[in-house]
C-alpha positions, 0 to 999 in steps of 0.5 A: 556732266556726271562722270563715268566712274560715279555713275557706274557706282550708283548702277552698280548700288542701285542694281545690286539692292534690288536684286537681293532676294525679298519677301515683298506681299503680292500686288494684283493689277488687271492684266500685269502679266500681259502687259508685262509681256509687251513690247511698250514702256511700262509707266506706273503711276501712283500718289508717294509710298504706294509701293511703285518701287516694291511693284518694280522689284516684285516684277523684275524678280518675276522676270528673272525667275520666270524667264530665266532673264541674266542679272547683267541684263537688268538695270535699275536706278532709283532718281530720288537718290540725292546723288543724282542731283546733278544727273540731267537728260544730257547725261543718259546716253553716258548712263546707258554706256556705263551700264554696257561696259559694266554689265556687258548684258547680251539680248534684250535689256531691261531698265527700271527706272524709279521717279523718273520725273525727277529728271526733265525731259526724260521722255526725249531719252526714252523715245530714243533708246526705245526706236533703236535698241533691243530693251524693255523699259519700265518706268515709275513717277509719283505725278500724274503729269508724267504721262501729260502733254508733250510727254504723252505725245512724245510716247504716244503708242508706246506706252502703258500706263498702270495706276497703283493704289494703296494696298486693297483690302486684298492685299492687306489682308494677304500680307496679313496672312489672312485667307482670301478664299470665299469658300473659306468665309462660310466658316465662321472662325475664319469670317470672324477674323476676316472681319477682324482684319477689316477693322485693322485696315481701317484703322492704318490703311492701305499704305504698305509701311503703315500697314506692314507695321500697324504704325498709322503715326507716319501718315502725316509724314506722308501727306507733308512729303505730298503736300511739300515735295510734289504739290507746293515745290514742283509748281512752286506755289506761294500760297501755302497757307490756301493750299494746305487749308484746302487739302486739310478742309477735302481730307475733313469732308470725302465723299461730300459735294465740293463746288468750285465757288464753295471752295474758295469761300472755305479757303478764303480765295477770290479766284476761282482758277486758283480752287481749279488749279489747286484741285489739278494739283492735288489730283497730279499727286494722287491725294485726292480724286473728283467723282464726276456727275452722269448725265447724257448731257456733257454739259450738265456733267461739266457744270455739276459739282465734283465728289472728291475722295481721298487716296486713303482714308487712313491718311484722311483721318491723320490730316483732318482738321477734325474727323467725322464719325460718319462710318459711311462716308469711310465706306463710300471712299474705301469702295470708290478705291476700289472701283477705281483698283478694278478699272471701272470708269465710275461716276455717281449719279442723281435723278431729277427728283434729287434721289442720288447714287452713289456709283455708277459703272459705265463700259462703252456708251451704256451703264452697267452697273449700280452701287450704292453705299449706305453702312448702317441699315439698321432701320426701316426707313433707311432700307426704303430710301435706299432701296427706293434710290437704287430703283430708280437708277434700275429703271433709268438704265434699265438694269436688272440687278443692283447693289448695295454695300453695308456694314453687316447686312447680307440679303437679297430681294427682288422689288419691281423685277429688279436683284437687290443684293446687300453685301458687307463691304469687307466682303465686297473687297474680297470679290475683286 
């Protein structure tokens, strides 16, 4: 068990940080502000350096500005302080009693708790406390897990979750102090730099640090954090070597079809439920994601393979074994990011005569949405398979308006009844 007086002292270094003033760049989550308002746990999840941490000061300090919320109503720790290694779930009931005689709060309490995950059976605590004590509970983990099985039944109804992601193109671009405006776009002075500013975020990403400081070098310092710390130790694997080939191997190949038989021959595995429990982990991570197939047929879904894509492209081209030039594969990654940033449950799609697209947004039972991705437009040819792929998914889904993503190339045209609008992705970003 910890004792008192040092658990009073890390409260009392952890609360007093993060209630200095800051100058942290906005993030825009769906909602935030109604989700905030609630009564349930607040769990954000999101692969490590996203700015979990960053979102909780911006939110706590909101709080207390806003709503006139007291400093000594707000408790904060952070579980990835090393002096917390000997904390365990016995020892949350003291934290709590130590925070009250410290603080002596009156109301409603707020706890922000970073990393959370760090500490097992976590969950048990916060169910309790949640049932019988006027508080508002926030919550970040770097593990998709910690919102899976036994967890997720022990918070069932009292919880919400939000996914953070990387810095947008938005974001990054207000950070930047560039005008986000589209009114503003029809100048060309500022459309030149907004396009400029593209080019940057392309080149460092979307994870704050790299981006604050245009030095994309501790890239790979990350993905060894992810890779070591939340893959190979938290489920202590031996096959190092496998592992890290497969993660370099999807980081040298976004967007591209992976089969699960595929994976294992690259990375020279005979099993294929060691690829499939490879893959769980790296998605547990937030390192890479599986786009799926749309098919009214659930079993075609599950037997087609996945497109895997990566948390960042700027963190894919610091991992990969060599790094393709396909510009369009970068664009297809960046805009299923951004799909994902909005909420959207996507999938890609492919007709029986093999014509695929890219993205396709389903709400309810129906698709709504159409978007496809292709960078470079410049010849005929291109145009008409793309515009011809984008048609047929029209009729398929009986959709009257359709997009396509590109590099530079805007228009728009009407072909069978159906809206084709050409949008650059830089521009694209900044409509979310």
């Amino acid at each position: 068990m910890m004792e008192k007086r040092k658990l009073k002292e890390l409260i009392s270094e952890h609360t007093h940080n993060v209630l200095k003033r800051h100058s942290l760049s906005p993030r825009f989550i769906p909602n935030l502000p109604a989700i905030i308002n609630r009564k349930e746990i607040i769990v954000v999840s999101g692969v490590r350096r996203c700015g979990k941490s960053s979102l909780m000061r911006i939110i706590l300090h909101d709080l207390i500005k806003k709503k006139k919320i007291p400093a000594a109503n707000v408790l904060y720790l952070n579980f990835e302080d090393e002096r917390f290694v000997e904390f365990t779930y016995k020892d949350f009931d003291a934290l709590y009693e130590s925070y009250l005689e410290l603080s002596n709060p009156k109301g409603k309490k707020y706890l922000f708790f970073d990393e959370i995950q760090n500490i097992t059976y976590w969950e048990k605590w916060i169910n309790r406390i949640y049932e019988f004590e006027e508080i508002k509970i926030f919550i970040t983990g770097s593990n998709a897990t910690l919102l899976s099985g036994e967890i997720a039944t022990a918070l069932t109804g009292r919880n919400v979750a939000i996914s953070l992601f990387p810095f947008s193109f938005r974001e990054f671009s207000i950070m930047s102090g560039i005008s986000v405006d589209p009114k503003s776009l029809y100048n060309r002075g500022e459309r030149v730099q907004a396009k400029r500013n593209f080019d940057t975020f392309m080149d460092v990403g979307g994870f704050p640090e790299a981006a604050i400081t245009k030095d994309k070098t501790i890239l790979q310092s990350y993905f060894k954090d992810i890779l070591y710390r939340d893959i190979l130790a938290r489920y202590s694997i031996r096959n190092i070597k496998e592992m890290k080939e497969l993660a370099l191997y999807l980081a040298t190949n976004m967007g591209n079809m992976c089969s699960y038989r595929n994976l294992a021959q690259t990375i020279s595995v005979n099993s294929i439920n060691t690829i499939k429990n490879f893959l769980e982990y790296l998605e547990n991570a937030y390192l890479f994601f599986r786009l799926g197939l749309f098919d009214y047929s659930l079993k075609k879904q599950l037997y087609n393979p996945s497109k895997i894509y990566c948390v960042d492209t700027a963190l894919a081209r610091s991992m990969a074994f060599k790094f393709s030039h396909d510009i369009g594969r970068i664009y297809e990654n960046i805009a299923f990011l951004e799909l994902m940033r909005r909420g959207k449950d996507i999938y890609y799609w492919k007709s029986p005569h093999d014509i695929e697209v890219d993205f396709v947004v389903k709400e309810g039972t129906r698709i709504t949405e159409i978007i496809q991705v292709c960078a470079d437009m410049s010849s005929r040819r291109t145009q008409t398979r793309e515009v011809r792929s984008v048609l047929e998914a029209a009729s398929e889904f009986n959709l009257k308006k359709v997009v396509i993503i590109t590099d530079d190339f805007t228009g728009e045209i009407l072909e069978q009844g159906v809206e084709i609008f050409f949008i650059p992705l830089w521009q694209w970003l900044l409509q979310g």
